[in-house]
N, C-alpha and C positions, 0 to 999 in steps of 0.2 A: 556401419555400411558394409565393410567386409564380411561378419555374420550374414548379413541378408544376398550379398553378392555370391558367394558360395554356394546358398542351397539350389535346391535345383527348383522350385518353387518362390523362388526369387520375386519374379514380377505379383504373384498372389500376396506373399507376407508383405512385398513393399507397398501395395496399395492398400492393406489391410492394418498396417503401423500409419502408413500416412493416413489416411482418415481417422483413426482412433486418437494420433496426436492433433488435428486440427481441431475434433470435437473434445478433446479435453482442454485447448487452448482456449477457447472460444466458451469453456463453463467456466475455466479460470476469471473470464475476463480479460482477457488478454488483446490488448489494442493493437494485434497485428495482422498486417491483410495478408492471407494464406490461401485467397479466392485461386492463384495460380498456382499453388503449389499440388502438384497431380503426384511427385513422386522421391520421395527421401533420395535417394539413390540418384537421380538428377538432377534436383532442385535442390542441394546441401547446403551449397554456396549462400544462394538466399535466403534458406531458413536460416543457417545461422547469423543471418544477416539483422533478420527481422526479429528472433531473438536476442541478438547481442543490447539491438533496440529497446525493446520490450524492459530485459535485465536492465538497464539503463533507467528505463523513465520510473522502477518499481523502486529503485534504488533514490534515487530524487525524490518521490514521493513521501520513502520512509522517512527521508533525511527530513524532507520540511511536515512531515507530524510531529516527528523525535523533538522537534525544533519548538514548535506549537505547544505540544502537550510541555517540555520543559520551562517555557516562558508563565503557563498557567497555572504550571503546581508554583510556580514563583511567586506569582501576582498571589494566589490563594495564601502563601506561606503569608506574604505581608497584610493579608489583610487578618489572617487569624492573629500576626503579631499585634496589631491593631486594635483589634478586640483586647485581649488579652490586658490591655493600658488601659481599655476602659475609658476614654477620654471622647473618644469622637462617634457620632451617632454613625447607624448603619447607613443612612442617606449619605454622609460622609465619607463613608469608607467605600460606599460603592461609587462614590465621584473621582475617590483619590484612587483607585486600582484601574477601574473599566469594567468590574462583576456586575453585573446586578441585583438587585435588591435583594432577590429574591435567594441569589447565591451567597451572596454575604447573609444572609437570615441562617439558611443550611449549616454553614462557618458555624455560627453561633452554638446552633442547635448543637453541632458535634462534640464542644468541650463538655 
């Protein structure tokens, strides 16, 4: 903010960062309403408001995939252990994990 407050072309770069970061928020995907924000240099407060936001909900997101994807290399592990005994049919093993059928065949195919 100080960089942009100093030049003497101020009001031009601040409206020309502020729309460059709106449209790169908004290709990120980024779920935050920036429809008011007109001007880095006045609106600061709330951008990084609605960023702090943003960081938050990306951060939650990741945690509960991190979460997901480790619960199903889990289930995956147990059912290649499964295989592996040889004892229980693939209808089986897709009852006692939650894969399906067709996931557990894959397992198979992979040893």
């Amino acid at each position: 903010m100080a960089v942009i407050q100093a030049d003497p072309h101020k009001e031009r770069i601040d409206k020309i960062i502020t729309r460059w970061l709106k449209r790169h928020l908004q290709r990120l995907g980024a779920e935050v309403d920036l429809n008011q924000l007109n001007s880095l240099v006045e609106d600061k407060d709330m951008l990084a408001e609605n960023l702090e936001n943003w960081a938050q909900q990306e951060h939650q997101e990741g945690e509960k995939l991190g979460i997901e994807k480790g619960e199903k290399l889990g289930i995956e592990k147990t059912a290649r252990n499964l295989l592996k005994l040889g004892v229980l049919s693939d209808e089986q093993i897709a009852e006692a994990t939650g894969l399906a059928l067709d996931e557990v065949d894959n397992l198979r195919l992979e040893r």
